[in-house]
Backbone as ProteinMPNN parsed JSONL, in Angstrom:
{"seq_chain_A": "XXXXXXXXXXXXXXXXXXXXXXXXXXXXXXXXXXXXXXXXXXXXXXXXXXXXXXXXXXXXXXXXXXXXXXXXXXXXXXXXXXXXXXXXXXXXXXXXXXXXXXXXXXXXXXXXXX", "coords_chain_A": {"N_chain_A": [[2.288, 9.049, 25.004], [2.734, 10.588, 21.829], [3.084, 9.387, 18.947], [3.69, 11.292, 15.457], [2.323, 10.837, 12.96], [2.204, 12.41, 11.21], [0.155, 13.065, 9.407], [-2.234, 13.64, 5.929], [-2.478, 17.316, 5.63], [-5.159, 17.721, 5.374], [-7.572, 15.837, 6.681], [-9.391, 14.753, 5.457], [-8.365, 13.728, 2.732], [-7.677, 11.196, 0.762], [-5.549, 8.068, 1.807], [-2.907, 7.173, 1.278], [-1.964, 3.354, 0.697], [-0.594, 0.328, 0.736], [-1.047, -2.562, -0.046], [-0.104, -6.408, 0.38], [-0.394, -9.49, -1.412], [-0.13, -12.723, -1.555], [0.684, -14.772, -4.34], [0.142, -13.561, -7.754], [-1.375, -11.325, -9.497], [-2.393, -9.882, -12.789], [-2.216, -6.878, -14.114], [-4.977, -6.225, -15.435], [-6.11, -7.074, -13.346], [-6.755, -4.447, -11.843], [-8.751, -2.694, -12.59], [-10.871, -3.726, -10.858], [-9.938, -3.569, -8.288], [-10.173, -1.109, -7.671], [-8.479, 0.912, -8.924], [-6.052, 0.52, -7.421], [-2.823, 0.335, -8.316], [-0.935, -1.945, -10.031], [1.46, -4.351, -9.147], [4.275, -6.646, -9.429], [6.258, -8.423, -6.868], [8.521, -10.408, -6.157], [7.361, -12.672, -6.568], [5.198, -11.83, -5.117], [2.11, -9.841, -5.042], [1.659, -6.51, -5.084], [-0.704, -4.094, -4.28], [-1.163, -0.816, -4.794], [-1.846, 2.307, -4.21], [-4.487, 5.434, -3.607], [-6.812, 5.044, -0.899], [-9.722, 6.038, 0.257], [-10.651, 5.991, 2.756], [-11.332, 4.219, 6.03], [-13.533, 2.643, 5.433], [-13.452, 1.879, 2.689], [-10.742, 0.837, 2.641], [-11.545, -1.649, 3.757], [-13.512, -3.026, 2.33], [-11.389, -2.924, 0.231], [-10.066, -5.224, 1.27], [-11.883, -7.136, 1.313], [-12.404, -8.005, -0.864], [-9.58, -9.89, -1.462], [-9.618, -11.31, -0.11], [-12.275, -12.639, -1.155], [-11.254, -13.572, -3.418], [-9.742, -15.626, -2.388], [-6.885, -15.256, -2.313], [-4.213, -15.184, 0.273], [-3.12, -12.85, 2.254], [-0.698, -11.065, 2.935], [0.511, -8.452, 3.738], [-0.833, -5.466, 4.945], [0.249, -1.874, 4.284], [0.78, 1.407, 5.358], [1.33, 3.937, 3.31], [3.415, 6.935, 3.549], [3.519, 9.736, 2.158], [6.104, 11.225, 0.161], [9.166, 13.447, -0.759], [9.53, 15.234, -3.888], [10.652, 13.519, -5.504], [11.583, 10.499, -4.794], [14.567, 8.718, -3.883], [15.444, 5.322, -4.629], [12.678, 4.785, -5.668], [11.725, 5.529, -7.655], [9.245, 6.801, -8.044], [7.072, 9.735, -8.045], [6.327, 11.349, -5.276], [6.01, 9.06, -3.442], [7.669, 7.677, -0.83], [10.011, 5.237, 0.183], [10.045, 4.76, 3.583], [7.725, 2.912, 5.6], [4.867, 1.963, 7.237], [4.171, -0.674, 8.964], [1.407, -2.316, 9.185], [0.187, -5.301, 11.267], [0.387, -8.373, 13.216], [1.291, -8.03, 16.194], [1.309, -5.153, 16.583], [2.482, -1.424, 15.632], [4.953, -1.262, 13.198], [8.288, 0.364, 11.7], [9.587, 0.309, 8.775], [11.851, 0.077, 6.348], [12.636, 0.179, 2.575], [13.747, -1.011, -0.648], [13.212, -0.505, -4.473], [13.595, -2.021, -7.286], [13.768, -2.028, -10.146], [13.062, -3.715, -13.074]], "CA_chain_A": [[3.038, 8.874, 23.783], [1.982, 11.176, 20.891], [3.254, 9.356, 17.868], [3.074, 12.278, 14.54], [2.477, 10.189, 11.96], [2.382, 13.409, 9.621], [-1.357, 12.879, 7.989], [-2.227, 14.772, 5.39], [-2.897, 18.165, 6.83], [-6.369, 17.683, 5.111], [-8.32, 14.486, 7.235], [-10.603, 14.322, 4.022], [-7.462, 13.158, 1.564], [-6.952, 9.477, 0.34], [-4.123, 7.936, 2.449], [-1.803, 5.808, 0.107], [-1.89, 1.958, 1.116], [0.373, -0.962, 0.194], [-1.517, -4.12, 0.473], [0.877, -6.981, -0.501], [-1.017, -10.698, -1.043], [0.754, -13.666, -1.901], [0.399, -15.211, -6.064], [0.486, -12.784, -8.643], [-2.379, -10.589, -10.165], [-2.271, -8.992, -13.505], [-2.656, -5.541, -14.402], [-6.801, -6.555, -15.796], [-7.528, -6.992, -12.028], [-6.759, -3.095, -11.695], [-10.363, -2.024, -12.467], [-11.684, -4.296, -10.064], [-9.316, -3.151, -7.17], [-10.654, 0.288, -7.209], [-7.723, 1.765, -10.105], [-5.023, 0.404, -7.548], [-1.444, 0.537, -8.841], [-0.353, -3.201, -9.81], [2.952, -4.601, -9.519], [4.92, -7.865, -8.868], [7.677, -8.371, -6.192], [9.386, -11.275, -5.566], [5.921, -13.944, -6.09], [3.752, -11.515, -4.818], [1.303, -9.05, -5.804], [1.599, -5.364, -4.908], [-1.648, -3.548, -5.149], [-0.547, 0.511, -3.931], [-2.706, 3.627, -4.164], [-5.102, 6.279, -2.583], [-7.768, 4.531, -0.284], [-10.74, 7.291, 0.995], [-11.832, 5.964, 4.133], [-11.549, 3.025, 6.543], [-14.45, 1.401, 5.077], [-13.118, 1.932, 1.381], [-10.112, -0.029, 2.553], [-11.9, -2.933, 4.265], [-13.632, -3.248, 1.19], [-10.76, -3.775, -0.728], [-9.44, -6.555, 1.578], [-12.971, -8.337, 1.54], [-11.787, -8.425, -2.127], [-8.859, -10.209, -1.526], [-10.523, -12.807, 0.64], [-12.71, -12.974, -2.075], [-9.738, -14.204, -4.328], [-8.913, -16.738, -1.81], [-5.504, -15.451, -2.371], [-3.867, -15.139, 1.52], [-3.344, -11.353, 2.512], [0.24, -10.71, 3.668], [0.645, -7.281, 5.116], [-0.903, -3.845, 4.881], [1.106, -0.779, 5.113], [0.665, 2.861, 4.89], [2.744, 4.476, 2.431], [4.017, 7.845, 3.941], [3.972, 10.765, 1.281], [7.638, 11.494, 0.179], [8.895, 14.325, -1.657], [8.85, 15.175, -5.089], [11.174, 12.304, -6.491], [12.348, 9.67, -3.874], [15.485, 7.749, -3.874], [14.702, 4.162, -4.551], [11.092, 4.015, -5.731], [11.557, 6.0, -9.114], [8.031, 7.579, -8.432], [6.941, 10.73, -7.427], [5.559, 11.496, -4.176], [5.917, 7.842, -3.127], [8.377, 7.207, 0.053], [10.637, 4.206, 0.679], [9.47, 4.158, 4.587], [6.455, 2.489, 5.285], [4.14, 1.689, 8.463], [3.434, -1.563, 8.859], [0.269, -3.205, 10.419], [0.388, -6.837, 11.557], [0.057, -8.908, 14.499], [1.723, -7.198, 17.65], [1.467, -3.557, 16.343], [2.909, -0.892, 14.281], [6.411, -0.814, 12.731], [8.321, 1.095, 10.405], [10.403, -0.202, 7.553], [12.803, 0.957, 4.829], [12.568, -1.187, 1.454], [13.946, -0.423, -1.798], [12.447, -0.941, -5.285], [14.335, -2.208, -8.458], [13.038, -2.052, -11.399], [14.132, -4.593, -14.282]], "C_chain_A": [[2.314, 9.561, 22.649], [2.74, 11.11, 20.015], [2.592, 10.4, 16.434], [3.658, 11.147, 13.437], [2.761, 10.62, 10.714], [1.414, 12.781, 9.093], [-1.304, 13.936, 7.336], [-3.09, 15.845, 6.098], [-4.685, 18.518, 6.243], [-7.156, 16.272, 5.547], [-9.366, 13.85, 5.832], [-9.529, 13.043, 3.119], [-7.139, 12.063, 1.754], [-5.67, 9.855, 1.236], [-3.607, 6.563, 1.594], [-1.173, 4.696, 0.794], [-0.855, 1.008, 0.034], [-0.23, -2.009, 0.673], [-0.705, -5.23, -0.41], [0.176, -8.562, -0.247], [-0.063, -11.717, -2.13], [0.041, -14.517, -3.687], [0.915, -13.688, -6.632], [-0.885, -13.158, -9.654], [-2.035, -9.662, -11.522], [-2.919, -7.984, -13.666], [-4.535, -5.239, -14.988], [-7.367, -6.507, -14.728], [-7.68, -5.241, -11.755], [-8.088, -2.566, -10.933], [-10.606, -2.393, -11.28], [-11.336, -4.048, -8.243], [-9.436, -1.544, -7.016], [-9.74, 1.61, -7.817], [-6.293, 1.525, -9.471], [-4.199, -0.212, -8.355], [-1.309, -1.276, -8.733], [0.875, -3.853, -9.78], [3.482, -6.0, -8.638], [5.888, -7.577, -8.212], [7.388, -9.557, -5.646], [8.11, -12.575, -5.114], [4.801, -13.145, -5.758], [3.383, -10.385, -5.667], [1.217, -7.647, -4.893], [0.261, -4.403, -5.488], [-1.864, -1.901, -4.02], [-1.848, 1.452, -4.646], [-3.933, 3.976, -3.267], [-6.387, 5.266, -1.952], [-8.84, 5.708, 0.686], [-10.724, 7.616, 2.511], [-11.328, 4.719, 4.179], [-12.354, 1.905, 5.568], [-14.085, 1.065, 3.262], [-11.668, 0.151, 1.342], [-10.644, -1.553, 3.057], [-12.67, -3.714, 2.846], [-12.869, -3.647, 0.037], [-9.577, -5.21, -0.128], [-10.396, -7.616, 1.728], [-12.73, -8.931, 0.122], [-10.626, -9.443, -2.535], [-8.537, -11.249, -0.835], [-10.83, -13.154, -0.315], [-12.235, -14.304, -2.903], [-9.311, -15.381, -3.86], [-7.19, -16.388, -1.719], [-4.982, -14.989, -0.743], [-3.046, -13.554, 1.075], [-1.744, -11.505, 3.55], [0.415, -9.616, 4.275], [-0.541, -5.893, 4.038], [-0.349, -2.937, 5.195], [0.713, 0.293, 4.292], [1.781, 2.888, 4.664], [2.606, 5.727, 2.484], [4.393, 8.329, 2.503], [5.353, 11.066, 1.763], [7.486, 12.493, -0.606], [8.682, 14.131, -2.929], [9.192, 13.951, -5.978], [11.724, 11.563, -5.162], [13.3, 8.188, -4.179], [14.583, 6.196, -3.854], [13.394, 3.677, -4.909], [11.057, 4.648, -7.68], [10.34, 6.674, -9.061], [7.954, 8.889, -7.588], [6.299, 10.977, -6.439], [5.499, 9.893, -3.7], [7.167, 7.488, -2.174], [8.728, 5.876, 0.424], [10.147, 3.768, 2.217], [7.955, 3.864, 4.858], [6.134, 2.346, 6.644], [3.418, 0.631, 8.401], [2.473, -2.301, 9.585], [0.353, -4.198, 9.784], [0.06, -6.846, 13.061], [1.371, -8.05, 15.389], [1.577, -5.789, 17.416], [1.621, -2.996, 15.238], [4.574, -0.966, 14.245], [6.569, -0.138, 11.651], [9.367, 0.124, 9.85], [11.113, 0.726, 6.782], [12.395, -0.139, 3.529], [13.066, -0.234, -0.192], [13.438, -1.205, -3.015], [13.547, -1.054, -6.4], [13.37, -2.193, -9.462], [14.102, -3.176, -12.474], [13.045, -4.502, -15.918]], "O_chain_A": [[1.182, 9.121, 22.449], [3.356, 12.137, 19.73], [1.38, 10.423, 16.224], [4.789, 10.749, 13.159], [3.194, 10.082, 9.695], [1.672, 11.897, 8.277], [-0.705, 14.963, 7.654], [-4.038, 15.626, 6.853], [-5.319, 19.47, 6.698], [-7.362, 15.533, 4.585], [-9.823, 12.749, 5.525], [-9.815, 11.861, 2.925], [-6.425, 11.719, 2.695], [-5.043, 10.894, 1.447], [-3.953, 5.39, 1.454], [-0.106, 4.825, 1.395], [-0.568, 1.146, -1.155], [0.03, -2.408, 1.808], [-0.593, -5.109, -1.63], [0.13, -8.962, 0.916], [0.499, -11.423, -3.185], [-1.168, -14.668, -3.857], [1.754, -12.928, -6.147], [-1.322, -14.165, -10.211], [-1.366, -8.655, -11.291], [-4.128, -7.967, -13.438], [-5.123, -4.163, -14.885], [-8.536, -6.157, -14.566], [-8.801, -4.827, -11.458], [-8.44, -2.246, -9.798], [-10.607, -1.498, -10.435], [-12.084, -4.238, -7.284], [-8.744, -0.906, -6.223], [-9.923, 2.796, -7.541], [-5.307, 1.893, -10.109], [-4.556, -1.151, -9.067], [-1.51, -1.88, -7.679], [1.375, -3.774, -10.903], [3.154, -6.297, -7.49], [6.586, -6.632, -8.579], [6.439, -9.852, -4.92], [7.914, -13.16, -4.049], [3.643, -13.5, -5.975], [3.985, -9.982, -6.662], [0.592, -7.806, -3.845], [0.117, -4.038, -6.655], [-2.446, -1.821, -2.938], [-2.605, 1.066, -5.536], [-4.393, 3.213, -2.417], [-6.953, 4.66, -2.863], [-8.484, 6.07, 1.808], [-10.754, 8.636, 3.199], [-10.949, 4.055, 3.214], [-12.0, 0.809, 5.133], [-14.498, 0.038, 2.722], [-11.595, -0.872, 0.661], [-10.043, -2.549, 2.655], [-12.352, -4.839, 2.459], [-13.254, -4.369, -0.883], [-8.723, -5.865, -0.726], [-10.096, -8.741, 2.126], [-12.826, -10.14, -0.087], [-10.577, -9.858, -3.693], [-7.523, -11.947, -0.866], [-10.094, -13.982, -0.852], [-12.63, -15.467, -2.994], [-8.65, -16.166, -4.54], [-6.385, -17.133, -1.159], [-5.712, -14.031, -0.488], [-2.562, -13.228, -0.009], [-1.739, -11.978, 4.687], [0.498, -9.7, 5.5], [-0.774, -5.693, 2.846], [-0.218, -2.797, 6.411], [0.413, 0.313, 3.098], [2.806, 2.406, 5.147], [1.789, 6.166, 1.674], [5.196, 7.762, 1.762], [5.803, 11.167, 2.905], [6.428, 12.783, -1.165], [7.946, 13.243, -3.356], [8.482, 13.446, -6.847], [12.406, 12.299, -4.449], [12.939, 7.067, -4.536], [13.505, 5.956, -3.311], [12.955, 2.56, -4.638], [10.44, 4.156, -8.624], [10.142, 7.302, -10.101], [8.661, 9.081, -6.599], [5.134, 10.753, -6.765], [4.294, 9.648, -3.649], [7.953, 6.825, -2.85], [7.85, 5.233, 0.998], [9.83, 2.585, 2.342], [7.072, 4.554, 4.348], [7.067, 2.581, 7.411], [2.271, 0.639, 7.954], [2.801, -2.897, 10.61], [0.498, -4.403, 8.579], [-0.318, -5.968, 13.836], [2.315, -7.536, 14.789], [1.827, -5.166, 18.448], [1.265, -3.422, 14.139], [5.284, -0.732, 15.222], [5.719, 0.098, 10.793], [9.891, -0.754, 10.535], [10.928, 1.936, 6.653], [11.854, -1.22, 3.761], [12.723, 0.88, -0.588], [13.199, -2.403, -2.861], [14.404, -0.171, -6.422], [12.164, -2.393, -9.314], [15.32, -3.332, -12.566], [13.46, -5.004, -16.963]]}, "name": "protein", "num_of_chains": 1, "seq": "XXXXXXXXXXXXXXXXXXXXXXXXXXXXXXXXXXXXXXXXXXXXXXXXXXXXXXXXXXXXXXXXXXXXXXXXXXXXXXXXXXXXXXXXXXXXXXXXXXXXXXXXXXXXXXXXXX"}
């Protein structure tokens, strides 16, 4: 099976994470999450952008232990083109790859803004 996940065609380049933990974090924790992106959905806490390296990201979920706050999913967020339906941002794709217990899946999800 030779799933193409499409990495960037540079192995060096940040890969853009979605870690989603349950409460709600304001935009002050930012700094402390390494400059990720903050945002609320639906109770929880959305904390999106570039992650280096494995160990960069484990690091920011020892953070989130830390917090005590409980760690709902991680998902890679699949570069989109320049503007993508549904997210309003640039380079930021609606499908996602989600790790959890039994494996990987993919997803669709759309974003509202209010």
């Amino acid at each position: 099976m030779g799933d193409n996940l499409d990495r960037p065609a540079d192995p060096r380049a940040p890969t853009t994470y979605r870690i989603r933990i349950a409460g709600q974090l304001d935009a002050r924790w930012a700094a402390w999450f390494d400059g990720l992106t903050i945002t609320l959905d639906e109770g929880d806490t959305l904390l999106t952008g570039p992650v280096v390296d494995q160990a960069a990201l484990h690091g920011l979920l020892r953070r989130v232990r830390d917090l005590g706050l409980p760690l709902v999913s991680v998902s890679l967020v699949e570069p989109g083109p320049p503007t993508t339906r549904g997210t309003g941002q640039a380079g930021v794709s609606d499908v996602e790859l989600n790790v959890g217990v039994g494996g990987l899946s993919t997803s669709t999800s759309t974003t509202t803004r209010r």
